[in-house]
N, C-alpha and C positions, 0 to 999 in steps of 0.2 A: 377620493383615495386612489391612488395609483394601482392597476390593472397588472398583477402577477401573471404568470405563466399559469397553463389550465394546471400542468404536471407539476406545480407547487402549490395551487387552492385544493387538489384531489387529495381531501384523508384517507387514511386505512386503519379507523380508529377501533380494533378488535379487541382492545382491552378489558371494556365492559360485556361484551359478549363472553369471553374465555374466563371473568368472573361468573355471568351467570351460569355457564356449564359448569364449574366447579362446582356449585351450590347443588348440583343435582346428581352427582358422581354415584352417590346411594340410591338413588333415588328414580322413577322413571324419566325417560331423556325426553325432553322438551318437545312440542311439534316443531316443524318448520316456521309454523304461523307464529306460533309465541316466538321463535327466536328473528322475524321480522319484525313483528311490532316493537320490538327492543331497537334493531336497525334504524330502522328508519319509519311509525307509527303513520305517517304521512305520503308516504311512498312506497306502496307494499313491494307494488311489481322491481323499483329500484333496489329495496332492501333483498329480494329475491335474486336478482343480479350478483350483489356482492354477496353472498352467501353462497352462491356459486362457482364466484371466483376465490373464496375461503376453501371452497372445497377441493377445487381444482392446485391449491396452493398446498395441501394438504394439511390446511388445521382443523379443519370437522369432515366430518363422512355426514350423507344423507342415508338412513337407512331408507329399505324396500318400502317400508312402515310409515316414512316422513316424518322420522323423530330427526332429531341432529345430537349430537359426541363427539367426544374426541375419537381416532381412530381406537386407540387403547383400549375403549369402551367395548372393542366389538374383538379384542385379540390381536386388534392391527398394529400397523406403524407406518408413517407418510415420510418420505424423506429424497435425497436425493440418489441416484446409481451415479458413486465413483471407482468406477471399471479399471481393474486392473487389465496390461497388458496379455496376462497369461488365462482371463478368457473371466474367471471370477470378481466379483464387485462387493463394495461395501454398502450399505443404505447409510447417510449422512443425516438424522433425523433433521425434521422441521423445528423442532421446540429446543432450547439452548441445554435443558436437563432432559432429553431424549434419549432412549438406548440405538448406538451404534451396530449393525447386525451384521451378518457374513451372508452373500449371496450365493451361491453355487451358480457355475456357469450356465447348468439346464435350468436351472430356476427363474433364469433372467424375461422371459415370456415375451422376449422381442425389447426389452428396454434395452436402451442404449447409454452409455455414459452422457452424463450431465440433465437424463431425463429423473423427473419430479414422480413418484408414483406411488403404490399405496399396496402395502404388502401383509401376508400373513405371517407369524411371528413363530418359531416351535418353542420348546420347552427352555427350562431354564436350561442354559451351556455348562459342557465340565468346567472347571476351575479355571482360569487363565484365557479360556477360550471366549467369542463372540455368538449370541445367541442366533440361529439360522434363521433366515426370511428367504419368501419368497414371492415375485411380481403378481399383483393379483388382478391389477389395472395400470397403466398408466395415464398420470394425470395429466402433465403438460409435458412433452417433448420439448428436451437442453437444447438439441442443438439443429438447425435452420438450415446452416452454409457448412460446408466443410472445406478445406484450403487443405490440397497437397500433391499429389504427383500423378500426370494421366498418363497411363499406358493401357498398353491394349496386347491382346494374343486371340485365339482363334475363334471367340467366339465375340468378341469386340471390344468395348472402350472402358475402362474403368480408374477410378482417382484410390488411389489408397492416401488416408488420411497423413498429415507430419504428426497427429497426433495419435500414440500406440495406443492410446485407450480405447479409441472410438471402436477400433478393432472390428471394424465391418467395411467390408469395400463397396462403394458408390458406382453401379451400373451406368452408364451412359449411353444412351441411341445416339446412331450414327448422327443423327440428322442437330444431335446438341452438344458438342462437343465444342463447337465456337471458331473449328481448325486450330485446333491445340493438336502439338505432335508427342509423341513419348516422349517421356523425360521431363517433361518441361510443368513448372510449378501453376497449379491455377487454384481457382475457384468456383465449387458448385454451389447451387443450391438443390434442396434434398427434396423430389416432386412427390414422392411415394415411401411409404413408411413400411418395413415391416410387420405383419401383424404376429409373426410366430419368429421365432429363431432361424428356422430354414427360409422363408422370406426373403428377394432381396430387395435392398434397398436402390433407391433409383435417384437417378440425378440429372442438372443440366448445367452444363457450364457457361457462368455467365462473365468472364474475367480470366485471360489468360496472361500471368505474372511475366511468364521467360523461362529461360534455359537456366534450374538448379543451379548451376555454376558461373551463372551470369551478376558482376557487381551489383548488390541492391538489392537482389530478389529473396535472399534470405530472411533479411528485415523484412521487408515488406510481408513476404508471407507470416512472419510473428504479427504484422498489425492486422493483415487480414486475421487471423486466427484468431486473435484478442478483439476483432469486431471494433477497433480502434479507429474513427473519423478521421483520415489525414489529409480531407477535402474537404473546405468549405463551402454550404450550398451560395449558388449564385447571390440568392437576395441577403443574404448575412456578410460576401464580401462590398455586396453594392451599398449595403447601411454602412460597413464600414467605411467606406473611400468617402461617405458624405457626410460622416461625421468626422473625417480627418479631415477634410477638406473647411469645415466649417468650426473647429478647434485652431486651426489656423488666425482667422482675425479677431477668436473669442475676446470677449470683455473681462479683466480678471476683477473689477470693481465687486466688492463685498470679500477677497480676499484678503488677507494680510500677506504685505509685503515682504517677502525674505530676502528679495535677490543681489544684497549685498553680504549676505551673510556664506561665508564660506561654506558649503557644503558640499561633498563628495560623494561619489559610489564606488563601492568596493564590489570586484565581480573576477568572471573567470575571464581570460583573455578574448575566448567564444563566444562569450555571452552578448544578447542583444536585447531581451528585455526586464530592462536596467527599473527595480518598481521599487526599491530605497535605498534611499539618502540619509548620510547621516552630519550632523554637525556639534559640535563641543567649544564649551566656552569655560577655561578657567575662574572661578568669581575670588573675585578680591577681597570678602570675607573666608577663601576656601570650599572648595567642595566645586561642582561644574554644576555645567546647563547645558543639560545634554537634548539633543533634537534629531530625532529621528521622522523624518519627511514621507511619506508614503504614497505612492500616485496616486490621483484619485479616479479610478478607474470607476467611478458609480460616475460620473460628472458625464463619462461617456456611454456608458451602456445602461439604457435605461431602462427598468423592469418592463416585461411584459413585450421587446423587440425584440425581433429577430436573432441579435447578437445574445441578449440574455437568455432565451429560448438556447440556443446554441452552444452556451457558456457552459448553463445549466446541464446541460444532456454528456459534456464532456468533462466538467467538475473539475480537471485540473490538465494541466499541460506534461506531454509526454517525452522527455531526453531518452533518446535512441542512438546511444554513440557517435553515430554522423550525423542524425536530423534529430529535431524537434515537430511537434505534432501538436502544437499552442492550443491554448486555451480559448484564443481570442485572433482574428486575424492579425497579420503584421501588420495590417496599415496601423493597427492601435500599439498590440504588443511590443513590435520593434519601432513601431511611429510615435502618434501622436503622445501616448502613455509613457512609456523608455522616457526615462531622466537624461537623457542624451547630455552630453557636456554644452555648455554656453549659451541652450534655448532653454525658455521658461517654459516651465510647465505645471500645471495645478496639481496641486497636493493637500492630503491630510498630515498634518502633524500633529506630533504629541511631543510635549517640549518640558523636560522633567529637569525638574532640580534636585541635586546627589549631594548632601552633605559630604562634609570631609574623609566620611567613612565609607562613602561611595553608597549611602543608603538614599531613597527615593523619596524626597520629603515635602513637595509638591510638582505639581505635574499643569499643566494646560495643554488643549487640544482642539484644533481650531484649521480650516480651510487656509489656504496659503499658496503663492507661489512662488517658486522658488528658480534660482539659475544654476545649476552645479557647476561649480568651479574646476573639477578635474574628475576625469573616467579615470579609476583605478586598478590595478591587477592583483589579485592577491600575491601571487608568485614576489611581481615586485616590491610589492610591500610587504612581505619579509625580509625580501635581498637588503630591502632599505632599513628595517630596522635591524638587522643583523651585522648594519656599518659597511655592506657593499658599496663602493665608492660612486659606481657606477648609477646603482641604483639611486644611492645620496645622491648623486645630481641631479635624473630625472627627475625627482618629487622633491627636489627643493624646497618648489614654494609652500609644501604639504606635510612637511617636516616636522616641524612644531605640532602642527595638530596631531600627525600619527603618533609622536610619542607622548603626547599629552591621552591621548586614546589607552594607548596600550598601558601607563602608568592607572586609568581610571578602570577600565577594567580587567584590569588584573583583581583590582580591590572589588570589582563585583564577583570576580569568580571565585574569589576567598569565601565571600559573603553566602555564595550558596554553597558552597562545598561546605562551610559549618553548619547550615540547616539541616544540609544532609542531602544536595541533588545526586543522585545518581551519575556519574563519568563512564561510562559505557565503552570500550575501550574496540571497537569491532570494523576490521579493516576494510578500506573499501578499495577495489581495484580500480587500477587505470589504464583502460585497456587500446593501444594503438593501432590504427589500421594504416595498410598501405592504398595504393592509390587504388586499387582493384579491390578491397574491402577488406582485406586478410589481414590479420592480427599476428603483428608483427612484435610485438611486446608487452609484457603484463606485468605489472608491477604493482606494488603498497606502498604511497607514498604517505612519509608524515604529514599531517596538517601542521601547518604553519601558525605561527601568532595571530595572522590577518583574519584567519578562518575565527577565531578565537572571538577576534575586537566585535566584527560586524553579528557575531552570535548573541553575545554582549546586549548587546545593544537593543537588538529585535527581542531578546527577551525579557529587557526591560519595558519595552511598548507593548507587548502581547499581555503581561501582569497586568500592567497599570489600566490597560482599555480593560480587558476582563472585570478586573475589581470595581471598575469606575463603571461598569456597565451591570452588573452584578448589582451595585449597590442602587443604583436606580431603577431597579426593576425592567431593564430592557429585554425584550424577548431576541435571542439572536442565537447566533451557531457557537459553542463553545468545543473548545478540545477538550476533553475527558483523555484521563489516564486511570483508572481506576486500579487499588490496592490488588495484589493478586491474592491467587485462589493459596487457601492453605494447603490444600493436600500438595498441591505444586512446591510448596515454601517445605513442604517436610521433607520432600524428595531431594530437595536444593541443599536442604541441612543435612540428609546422609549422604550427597554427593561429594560434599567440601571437607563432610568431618572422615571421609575416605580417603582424604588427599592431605590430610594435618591436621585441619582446621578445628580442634576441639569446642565444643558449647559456643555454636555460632550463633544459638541467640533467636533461632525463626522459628522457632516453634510456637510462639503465639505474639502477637502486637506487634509485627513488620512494621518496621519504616524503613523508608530509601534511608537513613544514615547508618541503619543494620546491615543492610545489604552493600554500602558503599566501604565498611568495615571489612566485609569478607573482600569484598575487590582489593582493598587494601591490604589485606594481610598475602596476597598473595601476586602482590605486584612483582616484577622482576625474579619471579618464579617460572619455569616451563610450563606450568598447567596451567599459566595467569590467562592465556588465549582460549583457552577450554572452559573454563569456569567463566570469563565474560558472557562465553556464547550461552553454555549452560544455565546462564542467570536470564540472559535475555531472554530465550526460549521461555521460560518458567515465570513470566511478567505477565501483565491480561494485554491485549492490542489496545494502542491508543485510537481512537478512533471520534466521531464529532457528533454533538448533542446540545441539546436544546435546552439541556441543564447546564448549573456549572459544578460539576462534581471537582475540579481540583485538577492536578497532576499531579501524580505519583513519583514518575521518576525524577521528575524537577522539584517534587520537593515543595512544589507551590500550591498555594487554597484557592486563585485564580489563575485563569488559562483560558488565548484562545487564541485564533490565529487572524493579525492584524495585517501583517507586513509584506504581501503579499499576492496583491490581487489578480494581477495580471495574467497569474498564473495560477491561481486556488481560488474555486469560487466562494468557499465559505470567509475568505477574507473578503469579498465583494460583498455577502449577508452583513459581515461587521462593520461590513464602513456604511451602508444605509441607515441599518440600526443608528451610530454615531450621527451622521449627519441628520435624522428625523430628529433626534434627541438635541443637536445642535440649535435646529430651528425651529424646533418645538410644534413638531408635525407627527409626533408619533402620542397622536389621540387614544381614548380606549377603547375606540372606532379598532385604528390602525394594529394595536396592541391584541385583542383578542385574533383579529383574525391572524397575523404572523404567528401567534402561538399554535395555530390548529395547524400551520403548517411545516415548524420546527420538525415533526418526528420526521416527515418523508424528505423534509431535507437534510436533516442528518445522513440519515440513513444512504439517499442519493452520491452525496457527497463521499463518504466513507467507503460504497464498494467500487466509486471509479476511484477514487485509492489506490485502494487494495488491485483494481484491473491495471492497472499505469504500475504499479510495482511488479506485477506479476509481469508485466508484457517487458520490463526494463529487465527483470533476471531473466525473461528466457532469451533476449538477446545478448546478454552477458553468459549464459552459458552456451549458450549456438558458438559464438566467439572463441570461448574458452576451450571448447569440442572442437574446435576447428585448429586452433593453435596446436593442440597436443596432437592432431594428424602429424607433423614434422617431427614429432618426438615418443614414436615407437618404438618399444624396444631400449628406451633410456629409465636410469634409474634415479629415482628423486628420494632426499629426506622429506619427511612429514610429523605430521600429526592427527591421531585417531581421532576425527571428530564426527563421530556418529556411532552408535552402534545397533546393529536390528536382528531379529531374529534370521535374516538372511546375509549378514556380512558385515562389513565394519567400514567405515567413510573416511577417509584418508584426505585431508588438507593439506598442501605444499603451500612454501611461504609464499606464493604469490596468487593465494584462494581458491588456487584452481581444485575441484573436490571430484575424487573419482570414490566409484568401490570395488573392493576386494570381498568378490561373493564367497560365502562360503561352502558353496563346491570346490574350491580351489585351496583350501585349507585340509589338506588330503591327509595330515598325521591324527587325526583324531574327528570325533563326533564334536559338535560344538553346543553347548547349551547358551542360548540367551539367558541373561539374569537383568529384566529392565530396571529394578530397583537402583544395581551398582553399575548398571551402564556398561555391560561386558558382557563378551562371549568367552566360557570357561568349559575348555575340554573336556569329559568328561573320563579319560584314563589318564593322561600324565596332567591335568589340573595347570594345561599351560593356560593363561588369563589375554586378552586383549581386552583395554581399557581403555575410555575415554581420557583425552589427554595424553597417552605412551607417545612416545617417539618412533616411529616404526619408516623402516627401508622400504620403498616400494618399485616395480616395475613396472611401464606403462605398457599395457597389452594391446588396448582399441578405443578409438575415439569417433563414436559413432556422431557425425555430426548433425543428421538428422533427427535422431534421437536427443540431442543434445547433452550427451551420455559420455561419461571417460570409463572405462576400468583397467583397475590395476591389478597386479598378484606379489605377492611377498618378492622382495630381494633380498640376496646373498644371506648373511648371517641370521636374516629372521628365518627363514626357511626351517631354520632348526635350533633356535632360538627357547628358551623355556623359562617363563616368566611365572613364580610360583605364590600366593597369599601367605 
């Protein structure tokens, strides 16, 4: 059997642990010892380990006693400090049904934002409010490195964080500093910890970026901050160049031959690593043969190298407006893997037949390689089927097939729009820099038909692998979307039935074709941008699982993601899956053990995610703060999209989102009402609403905060908007 990575053989299987402390909630709490021999009966000292590290996670406390509980048991609660700016923090419980607490700044006992720790709990809170805790331990310290700006005054060197949460400044000896001067953007790491709140924190700079206003360093300092790999180690680039090198004379013998058969890529004009291919064939009974190609990046990275190690740890590849931050080196991603136009290269395919009504009514899937006949652009392949003449010439030869394309699925997009997928309607910007970094334009540009075709397409290959791996009992990575939560769907239905929308229906048995209902009822409406968002928020996060629970907003019973390895590693787990199943290598040897280690690669997988989305918006709003510096003092139309018990969020058509705090709303006292998503005056009952149309001013665009705010313009000033 083929040799995994350690950090996908290592479980963290605490699920039968956290039933047996259930069982005992009444009752006296376990020793240590019994809740070892549960662990691991055969390895005390080991099961003592991880029970340690449970603890340190904060899902049991060890009492003084040597019992084990939950912390709850003892009046506690374990969870993480997310530190506000203004000096107070929130505890983020451990448990997904955990109570959320308010920290008070003296209370914090030296924890710092992003540390793990274990708190005392007070009484039940007034109505509305959050119940108070307070630092009683810390368990594992959030944060390592800290990335932002050294300066010094008279008693010597210190880094204040780009991040205002952390909200403690990092001491520096002369002698570590690196010769970083003020101003200038770096990176410490943190040698000494506070142990009280007056404490301070110390550091040593190991990494100096450049000069704040130097091209580049902005980004970079978001990928330091996000702890983002944008360097591969030596021996992961050197496997690469020798596995490029040696995919060069490869033998494609046991593949199936494609490379007469027309197939294309459809991509951004940027793009460079090109991982499907698609191809379509009319059938002379009706209906197509449709074939969607996919690299086969398992051919090259083989479990348990270096590269897979490396793949593993960074989960998927990172678009940072001018760079990428791959998955995989380029000798593979832009190399040897990249469907490049005119060279062959191995692929998985899954090769489906679409009756005349564009439905899926067999399928084949099989090793292959293939030649791509033409690199495409999306841009152009609108111009072209929009009859731009222009573009009609370039894609000539490709002609026939794109409108054979867009004719097929069109009919697939019918097909799920009647099931009921979800159309999510949520604008993405696109944002321009000049040659020095600066963001020179923002805009929302419509997607085009081409976005449309190639969408198509891949989610027909993601069903059909899913279901066909589903039905064979393959253990593999699935996309889960899972139904959302009803108190969320109740909120959703007095949000929409405040704006028209009477007996919307969600009050109990959601489907995506109820919610696609309320989308529709309020299309080419002014709130239709507000209520997308609204709806989205109020969804559960899609995220990847070792079951196949479905999609929800697709509408679909199977899901998973195929079409994309080069750059997503759980498309990498599906295409092993596939080809073991292929060649009839996935034994019940092979099979139990990839199931023990489904959950940590879910899980793995899911929060470099969620870190690659987060580190892409905070370079989109670094950008966006940066751009609205030239636009002080200018006044824009919007739309209220947020409302808090401190101000209200204000979107301009081109996403840019500032807020208008409420100190600045100086005719009235203002009551938050979070049910109707407004702040309502409390003397003249003026209302600000999610979704209004409101005038606003740009005041400050703090770009290292990554921060806009605005304040009322002209007629809203004095404006009165009454229920």
């Amino acid at each position: 059997m083929e040799t995994e990575t350690k950090a996908l053989t290592e479980g963290d299987d605490f699920a039968p642990v956290r039933a047996f402390l259930e069982t005992k909630e009444g009752a006296q709490p376990p020793t240590v010892e019994e809740v070892c021999a549960l662990i691991n009966p055969q390895d005390v000292e080991a099961a003592r380990r991880q029970l340690e590290e449970w603890e340190l996670d904060g899902r049991v406390v060890i009492s003084k006693k040597n019992r084990v509980g939950f912390p709850g048991r003892w009046g506690m609660a374990a969870g993480k400090v997310q530190r506000s700016p203004k000096g107070f923090a929130f505890l983020l419980p451990v448990e997904e049904d955990g109570e959320e607490c308010f920290i008070p700044a003296e209370d914090l006992g030296g924890a710092l934002h992003g540390d793990t720790v274990l708190c005392s709990v007070g009484l039940e809170p007034q109505p509305g409010r959050k119940r108070n805790a307070s630092v009683i331990r810390i368990l594992r310290r959030g944060v390592s490195t800290v990335v932002g700006s050294y300066e010094e005054d008279e008693y010597g060197g210190y880094v204040v964080s780009d991040d205002e949460r952390f909200g403690v400044e990092v001491n520096i000896a002369p002698g570590l500093t690196l010769g970083a001067q003020p101003g200038e953007k770096v990176v410490c790491t943190i040698t000494a910890y506070p142990d009280t709140q007056e404490d301070p924190l110390e550091g040593a700079i190991v990494e100096v970026l450049g000069p704040a206003g130097e091209k580049g360093v902005d980004i970079l300092s978001i990928i330091r901050q996000q702890g983002l790999p944008d360097a591969f180690p030596q021996e992961v680039e050197a496997e690469a160049e020798a596995v490029a090198r040696a995919a060069e004379s490869e033998d494609t013998a046991g593949r199936r031959d494609l490379r007469d058969w027309m197939v294309i890529t459809v991509d951004g004009a940027d793009s460079k690593d090109l991982d499907d291919a698609i191809s379509l064939d009319k059938l002379p009974e009706g209906g197509w043969r449709l074939g969607v190609h996919i690299a086969d990046v398992s051919q090259r990275v083989q479990p348990g190298s270096s590269l897979d190690k490396e793949a593993y740890n960074r989960g998927t590849s990172v678009y940072l407006l001018d760079r990428v931050i791959p998955m995989l080196p380029t000798a593979l991603s832009n190399g040897i893997c990249s469907l490049n136009q005119g060279v062959d290269r191995a692929c998985l395919s899954c090769v489906m037949t679409l009756d005349a009504a564009a439905e899926i009514v067999d399928f084949e899937v099989f090793e292959s390689v293939i030649r791509s006949s033409g690199r495409l652009v999306y841009d152009t392949v609108d111009a072209a089927l929009a009859g731009d003449a222009a573009a009609v010439e370039a894609y000539a030869p490709y002609m026939a097939l794109l409108q054979e394309l867009k004719a097929m699925t069109d009919r697939r997009y019918a097909l799920r729009r009647e099931r009921g997928t979800l159309q999510l309607d949520i604008p993405e910007p696109v944002i321009r820099l000049d040659e020095t970094g600066f963001p020179v334009e923002i805009e929302v540009l419509p997607e085009g038909p081409s976005h449309q075709v190639i969408e198509e397409c891949m989610l027909c290959a993601n069903e059909t692998i899913a279901a066909w791996m589903e039905k064979e009992g393959m253990p593999m990575l699935y996309r889960a979307h899972e139904a959302p939560d009803p108190e969320k769907m109740a909120d959703l239905s007095l949000f929409v039935t405040n704006f028209g929308l009477r007996n919307p229906g969600l009050a109990s048995g959601v489907t995506p074709k109820k919610l696609q209902q309320v989308l529709d009822f309020f299309e080419g409406k002014p709130e239709a941008a507000v209520v997308h968002r609204v709806l989205l928020r109020s969804l559960a996060k899609a995220r990847y699982d070792g079951v196949d629970r479905g999609h929800f907003g697709l509408a679909a019973e199977h899901y998973c993601h195929f079409t994309s390895p080069i750059r997503r590693y759980p498309d990498l787990v599906v295409h092993r899956a596939v080809k073991r199943h292929l060649h009839g290598t996935d034994d019940a040897s092979w099979r139990n053990a990839m199931r023990k280690r489904l959950d940590a690669m879910a899980e793995q997988c899911t929060q470099r995610e969620i870190l690659a989305m987060q580190a892409e918006r905070a370079v989109d709003d670094l950008k966006m703060a940066e751009y609205m510096t030239r636009h002080i003092d200018e006044e824009f139309d919007g739309v209220i999209s947020g409302v808090t018990e401190f101000g209200i969020f204000v979107e301009l058509p081109n996403t840019i989102e500032g807020l208008v705090h409420v100190s600045t709303l100086q005719d009235d006292f203002y009551i938050f009402d979070e049910k109707n998503y407004s702040l309502m005056g409390r003397t003249h009952r003026k209302v600000y609403r999610m979704g209004d149309p409101i005038r606003i001013r740009v005041v400050k665009a703090d770009v290292s905060a990554r921060r806009v705010d605005f304040e009322l313009a002209g007629e809203e000033r004095g404006s009165r908007r009454r229920h």
